[in-house]
C-alpha positions in Angstrom: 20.5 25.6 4.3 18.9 29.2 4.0 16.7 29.6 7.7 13.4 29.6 7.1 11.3 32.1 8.2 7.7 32.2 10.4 5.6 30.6 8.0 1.7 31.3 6.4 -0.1 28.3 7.1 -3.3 27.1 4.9 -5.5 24.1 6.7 -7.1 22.3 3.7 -10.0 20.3 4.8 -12.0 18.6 2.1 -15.7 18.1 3.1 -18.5 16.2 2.1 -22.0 16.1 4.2 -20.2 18.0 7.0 -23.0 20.6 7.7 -23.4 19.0 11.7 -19.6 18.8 12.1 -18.6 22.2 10.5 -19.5 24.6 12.8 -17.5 22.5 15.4 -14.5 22.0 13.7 -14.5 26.0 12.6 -14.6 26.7 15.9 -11.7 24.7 17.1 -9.4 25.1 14.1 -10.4 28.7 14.8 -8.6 28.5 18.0 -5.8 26.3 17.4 -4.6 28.8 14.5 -5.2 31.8 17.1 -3.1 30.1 19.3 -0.7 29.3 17.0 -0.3 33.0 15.5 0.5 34.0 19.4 2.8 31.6 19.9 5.2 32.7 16.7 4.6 29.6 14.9 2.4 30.8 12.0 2.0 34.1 10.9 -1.3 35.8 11.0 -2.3 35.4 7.2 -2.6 32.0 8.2 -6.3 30.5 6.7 -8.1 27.5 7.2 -9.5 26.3 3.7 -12.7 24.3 3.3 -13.5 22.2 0.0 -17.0 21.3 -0.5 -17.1 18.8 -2.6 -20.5 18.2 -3.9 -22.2 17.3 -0.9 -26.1 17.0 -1.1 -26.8 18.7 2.2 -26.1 22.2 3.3 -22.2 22.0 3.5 -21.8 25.1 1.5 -24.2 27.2 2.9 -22.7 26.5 6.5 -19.1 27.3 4.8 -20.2 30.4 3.4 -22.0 31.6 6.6 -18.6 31.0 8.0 -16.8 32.7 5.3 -18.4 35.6 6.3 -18.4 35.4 10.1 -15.1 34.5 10.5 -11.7 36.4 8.8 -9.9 33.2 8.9 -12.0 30.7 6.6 -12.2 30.4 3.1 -13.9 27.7 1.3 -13.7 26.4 -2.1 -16.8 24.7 -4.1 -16.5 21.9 -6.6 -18.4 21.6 -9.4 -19.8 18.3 -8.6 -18.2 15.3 -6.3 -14.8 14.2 -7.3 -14.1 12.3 -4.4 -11.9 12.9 -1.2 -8.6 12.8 -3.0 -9.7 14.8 -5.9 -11.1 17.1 -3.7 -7.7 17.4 -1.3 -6.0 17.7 -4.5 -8.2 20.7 -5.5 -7.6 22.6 -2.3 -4.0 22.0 -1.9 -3.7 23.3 -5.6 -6.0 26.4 -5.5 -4.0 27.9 -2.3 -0.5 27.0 -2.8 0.6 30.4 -4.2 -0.6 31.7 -1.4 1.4 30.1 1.2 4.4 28.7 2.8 2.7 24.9 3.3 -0.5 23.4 4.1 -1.8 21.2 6.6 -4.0 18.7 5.2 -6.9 17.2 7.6 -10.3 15.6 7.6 -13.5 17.5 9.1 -14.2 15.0 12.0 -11.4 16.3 13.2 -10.0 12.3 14.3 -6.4 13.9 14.2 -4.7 15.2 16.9 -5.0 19.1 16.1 -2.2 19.6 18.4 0.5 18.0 16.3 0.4 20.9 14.3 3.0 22.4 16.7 5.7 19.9 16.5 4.5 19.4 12.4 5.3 23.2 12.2 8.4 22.8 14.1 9.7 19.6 12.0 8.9 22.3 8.9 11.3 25.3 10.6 13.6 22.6 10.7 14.2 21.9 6.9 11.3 19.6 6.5 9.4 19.8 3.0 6.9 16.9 4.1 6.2 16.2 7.6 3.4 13.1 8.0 1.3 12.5 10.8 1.4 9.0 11.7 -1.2 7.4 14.2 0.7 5.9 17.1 -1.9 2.8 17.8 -5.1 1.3 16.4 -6.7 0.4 20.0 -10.0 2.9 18.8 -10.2 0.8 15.8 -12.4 -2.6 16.1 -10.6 -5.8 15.6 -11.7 -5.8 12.2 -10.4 -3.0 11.0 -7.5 -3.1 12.8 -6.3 -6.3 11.3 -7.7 -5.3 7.8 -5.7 -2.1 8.1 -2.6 -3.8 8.7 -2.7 -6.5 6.5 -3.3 -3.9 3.1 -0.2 -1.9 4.4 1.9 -5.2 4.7 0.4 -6.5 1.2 1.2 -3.0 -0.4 5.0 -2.5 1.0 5.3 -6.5 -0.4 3.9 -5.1 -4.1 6.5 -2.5 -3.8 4.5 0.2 -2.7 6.2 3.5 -0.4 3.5 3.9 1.8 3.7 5.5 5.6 2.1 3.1 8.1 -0.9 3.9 9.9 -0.7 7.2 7.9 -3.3 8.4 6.1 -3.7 12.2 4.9 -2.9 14.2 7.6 -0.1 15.9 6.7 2.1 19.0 6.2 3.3 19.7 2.8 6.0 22.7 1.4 5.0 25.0 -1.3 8.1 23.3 -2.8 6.7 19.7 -1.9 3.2 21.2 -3.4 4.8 22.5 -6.6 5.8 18.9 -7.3 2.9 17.3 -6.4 1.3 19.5 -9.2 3.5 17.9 -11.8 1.1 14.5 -11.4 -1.6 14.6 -13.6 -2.7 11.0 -13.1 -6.6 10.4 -13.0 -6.7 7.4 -11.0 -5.2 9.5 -7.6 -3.5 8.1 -4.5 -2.3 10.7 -2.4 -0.5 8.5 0.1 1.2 7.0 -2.8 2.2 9.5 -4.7 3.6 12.0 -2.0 6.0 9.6 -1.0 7.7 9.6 -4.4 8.4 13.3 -4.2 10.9 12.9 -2.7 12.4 16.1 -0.3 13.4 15.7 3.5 10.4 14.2 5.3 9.6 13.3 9.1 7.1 11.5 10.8 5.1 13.4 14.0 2.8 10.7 16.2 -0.8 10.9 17.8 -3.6 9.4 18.7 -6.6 9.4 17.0 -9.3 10.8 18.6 -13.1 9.6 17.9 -15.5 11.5 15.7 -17.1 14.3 17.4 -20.3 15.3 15.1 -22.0 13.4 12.5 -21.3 10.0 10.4 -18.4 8.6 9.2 -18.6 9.1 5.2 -16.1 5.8 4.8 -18.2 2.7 5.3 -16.3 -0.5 4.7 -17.9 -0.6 0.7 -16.2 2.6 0.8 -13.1 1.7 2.5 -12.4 -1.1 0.0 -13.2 0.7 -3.0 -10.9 3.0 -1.5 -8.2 0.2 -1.2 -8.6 -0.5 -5.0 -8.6 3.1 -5.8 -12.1 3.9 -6.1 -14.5 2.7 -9.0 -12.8 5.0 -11.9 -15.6 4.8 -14.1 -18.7 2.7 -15.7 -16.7 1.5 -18.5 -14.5 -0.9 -16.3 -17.7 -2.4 -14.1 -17.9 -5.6 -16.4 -14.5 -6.2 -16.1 -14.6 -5.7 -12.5 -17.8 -8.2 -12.3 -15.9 -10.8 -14.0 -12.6 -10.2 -11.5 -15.3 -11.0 -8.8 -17.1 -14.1 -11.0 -13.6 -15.3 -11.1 -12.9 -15.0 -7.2 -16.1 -16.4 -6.4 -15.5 -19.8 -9.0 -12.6 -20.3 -7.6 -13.7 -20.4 -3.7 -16.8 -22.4 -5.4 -14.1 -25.0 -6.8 -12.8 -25.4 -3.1 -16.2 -25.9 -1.8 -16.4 -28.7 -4.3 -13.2 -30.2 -4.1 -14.2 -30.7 -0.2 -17.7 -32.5 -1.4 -15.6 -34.8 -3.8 -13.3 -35.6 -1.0 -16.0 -36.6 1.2 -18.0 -38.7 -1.7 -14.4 -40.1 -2.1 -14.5 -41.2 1.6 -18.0 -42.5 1.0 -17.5 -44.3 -2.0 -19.2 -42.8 -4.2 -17.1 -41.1 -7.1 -16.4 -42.5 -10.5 -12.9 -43.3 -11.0 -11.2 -40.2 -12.2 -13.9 -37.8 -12.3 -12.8 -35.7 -9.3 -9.5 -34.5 -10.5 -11.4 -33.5 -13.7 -14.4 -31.6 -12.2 -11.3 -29.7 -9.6 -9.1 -29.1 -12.2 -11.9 -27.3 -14.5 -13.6 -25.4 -11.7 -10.1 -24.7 -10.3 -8.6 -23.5 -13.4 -11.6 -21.5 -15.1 -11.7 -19.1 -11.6 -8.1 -18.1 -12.3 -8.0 -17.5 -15.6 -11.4 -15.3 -14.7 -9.3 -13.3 -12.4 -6.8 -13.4 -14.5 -8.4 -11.4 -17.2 -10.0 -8.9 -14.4 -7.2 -8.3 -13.2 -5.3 -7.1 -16.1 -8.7 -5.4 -17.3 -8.4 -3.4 -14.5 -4.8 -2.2 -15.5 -6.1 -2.0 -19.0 -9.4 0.1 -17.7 -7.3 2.6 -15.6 -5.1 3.3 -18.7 -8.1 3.9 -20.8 -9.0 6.5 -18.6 -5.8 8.3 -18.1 -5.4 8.7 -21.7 -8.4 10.9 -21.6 -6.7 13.4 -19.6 -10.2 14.2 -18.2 -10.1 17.2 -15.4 -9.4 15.5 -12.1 -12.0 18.7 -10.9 -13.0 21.7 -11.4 -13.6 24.6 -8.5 -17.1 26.7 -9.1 -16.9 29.0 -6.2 -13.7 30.0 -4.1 -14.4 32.5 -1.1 -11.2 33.7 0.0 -9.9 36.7 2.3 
């Protein structure tokens, strides 16, 4: 294998509704990248990247102010919101001409900035794809933690090459990026698609750190959609309402299978009637979700045979 050489590193941070954490996490990604360039690890062309996408308050005006203030950040604007993967996407694809590999990373700056040493390292090394992996869930609540765990266990059961407890923080190879650009699906999973690239990967661990400025822009509502890959468009609402009409008749047919049981008890059911009246309510809820769910398959390949823009960048400031 040909040695690789000190590398130009790109930090890709996609942002929406940053403009109170910004100026923090410029300053600190600022530094780390300094400190990196004096250590040998990165080489001075080295840029942090920040993708604004579409957010209603004064994220771009704070990323051009510190476009211009400091030689190290560059900022790219959508057009409108595509969403956080969309946006990643659009950052990762806009810069990787013009560098060795990225770092992707979130503004709150959760992730351990300091992996980015042993993430570089695992790169000198022959790595194409190096993820970050979060080495516990004790700052997540109960909740989430067991939520978290459960969709990663349900996915790998579907079949699905996902990195537990990872979710975007990664390095990626302009070699791992070039294939990545081969995708053109609409409905985008990043953490499901960069697996399949293939390449020599490795795993670096942290903890996770809490938010320093501002809200979290993932509420659960968020979090599941997320989990279901987003609401891809109006069209495929009804079928998604009857997916839920069907869930719901089908927990409603429990709740009456436990009244017949105790009118049974009582007695006070008409021969035969309760194993009808289950059997209906029981039956109709499936085939309900049934349909939703292959709408849902049947919605997300109406879309991609639209081959829509997954975005389009208005503005990019770079050095």
């Amino acid at each position: 294998m040909e040695e690789r050489t000190t590398p130009i590193l790109y930090l890709v941070v996609p942002c929406y509704n940053e403009e109170e954490a910004l100026p923090v996490t410029a300053a600190k990604l600022h530094e780390k990248l300094i400190a990196m360039i004096g250590e040998g690890l990165i080489r001075p062309e080295s840029r942090m990247v920040f993708v604004n996408d579409g957010s209603k308050d004064n994220t771009w005006e704070v990323i051009t102010e510190l476009h211009q203030t400091d030689p190290l950040v560059q900022g790219i604007r959508l057009s409108r919101n595509r969403g956080h993967q969309n946006a990643l996407l659009a950052g990762m694809m806009t810069v990787r001409e013009s560098c060795d590999c990225i770092i992707s990373l979130d503004a709150d700056l959760q992730d351990d900035i300091d992996a980015m040493d042993e993430m570089i390292e695992r790169y000198m090394d022959g790595c194409e794809i190096v993820y970050g992996v979060r080495s516990d869930r004790e700052s997540d609540t109960a909740f989430k933690r067991g939520t978290a765990q459960g969709y990663y266990k349900m996915m790998a059961h579907l079949g699905a090459d996902l990195v537990y407890n990872h979710a975007d923080y990664r390095l990626m190879s302009a070699l791992a990026l070039d294939a990545l650009s081969e995708y053109s699906e609409v409905n985008l999973f990043l953490r499901g698609i960069v697996p399949m690239l293939g390449y020599k990967t490795d795993k670096v661990y942290y903890a996770r750190a809490p938010r320093m400025q501002g809200e979290s822009k993932y509420p659960l509502s968020k979090m599941l959609s997320f989990a279901f890959e987003g609401l891809t468009s109006l069209s495929i609402k009804p079928i998604r309402m009857i997916t839920f009409l069907g869930i719901g008749i089908f927990f409603a047919s429990i709740i009456m299978l436990i009244y017949i049981v105790v009118r049974f008890f009582m007695g006070m059911t008409v021969a035969g009637w309760p194993f009808l009246a289950v059997s209906v309510w029981c039956i109709g809820g499936l085939l309900l979700l049934s349909v939703g769910i292959v709408g849902e398959y049947i919605g997300r390949i109406y879309l991609e045979t639209k081959r829509r823009p997954r975005y389009r960048v208005e503005t990019y400031l770079e050095r």
